[in-house]
Structures are given as structure tokens and as C-alpha cells.
C-alpha positions in Angstrom: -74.0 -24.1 37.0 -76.5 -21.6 38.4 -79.6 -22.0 36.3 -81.3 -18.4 36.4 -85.1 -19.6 36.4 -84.4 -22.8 38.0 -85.0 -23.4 42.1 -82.9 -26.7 42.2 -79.6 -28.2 40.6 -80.9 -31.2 39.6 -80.6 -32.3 35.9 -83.7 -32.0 34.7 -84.7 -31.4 30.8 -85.2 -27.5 31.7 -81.5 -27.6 33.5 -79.4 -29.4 30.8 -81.6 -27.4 28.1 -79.6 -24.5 30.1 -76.7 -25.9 30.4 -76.6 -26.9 26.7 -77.8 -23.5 25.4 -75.8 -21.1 27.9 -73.3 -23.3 29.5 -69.4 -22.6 29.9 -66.6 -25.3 29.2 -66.6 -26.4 32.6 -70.6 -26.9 32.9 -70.1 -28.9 29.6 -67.8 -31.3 30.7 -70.0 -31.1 34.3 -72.9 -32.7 31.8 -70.0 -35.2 30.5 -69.3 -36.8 33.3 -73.7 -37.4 33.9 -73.6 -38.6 30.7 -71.0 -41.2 31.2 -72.5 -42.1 34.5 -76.0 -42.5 33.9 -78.1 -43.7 31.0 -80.8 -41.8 31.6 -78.8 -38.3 31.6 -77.6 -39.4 28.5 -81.6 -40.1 27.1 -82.4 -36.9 28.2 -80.1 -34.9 26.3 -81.0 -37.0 23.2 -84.6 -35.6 24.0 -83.9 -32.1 24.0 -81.3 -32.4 21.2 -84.2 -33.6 18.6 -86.2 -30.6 19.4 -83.6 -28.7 18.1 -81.7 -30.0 15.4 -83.8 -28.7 12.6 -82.7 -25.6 13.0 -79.1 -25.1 11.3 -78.2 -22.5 13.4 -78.4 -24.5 16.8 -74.6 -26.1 17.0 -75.0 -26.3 20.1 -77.3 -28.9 20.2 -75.9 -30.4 16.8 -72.9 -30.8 18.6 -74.7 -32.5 21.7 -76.9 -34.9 19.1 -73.5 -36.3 17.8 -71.9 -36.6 20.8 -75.4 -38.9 22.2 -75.4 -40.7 18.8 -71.7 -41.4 19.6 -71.9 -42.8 22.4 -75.4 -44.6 22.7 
């Protein structure tokens, strides 16, 4: 995914904040596979995830939190 205020590709918290909040399928599963392959992708999406949860209205991220506390 193309991040539109990002210089790099690299998944940092600012890119996979992106790619959580404006991401397609495709860029979603993308994230998956970091997931599944690296511990610390996974830790960073758990970090931006708790910034959001308290709002209802952010499935996105609701969605993301479960699938981290899933598979922690």
C-alpha cells in the first residue's frame, strides 16, 4: 500500500496505523502475513489498537485488537 504522507514502505506504527484505518482487503491480509512472521509486527499493532479501542465506533481497530489477542 501506498501510504499518502509516508516516504518509505516500511511497517512502522504511522504505516500499519494507515494500513489499518484506510487499507483494502489485499493490504489487510499484506499486514497478515507480517503478523504471522514477526513478533514484533504483531506488538506493534497491539500498540496502536489500544489507542483506539475506546472509541465504539473504531471496528477497525476492534477488529485488529481481537485478531492480536487471538493470536498472542
Amino acid at each position: 500500500m501506498l501510504h499518502r504522507h509516508l516516504n518509505h514502505q516500511d511497517l512502522t506504527l504511522a504505516a500499519i496505523d494507515d494500513i489499518i484505518s484506510r487499507g483494502r482487503l489485499a493490504d489487510w491480509v499484506e499486514l497478515r502475513h507480517a503478523v504471522l512472521s514477526d513478533d514484533a509486527v504483531l506488538k506493534k499493532v497491539e500498540k496502536i489498537c489500544r489507542n483506539r479501542v475506546a472509541d465504539p465506533y473504531a471496528q477497525r481497530y476492534h477488529f485488529w485488537m481481537n485478531y492480536v489477542e487471538k493470536n498472542k
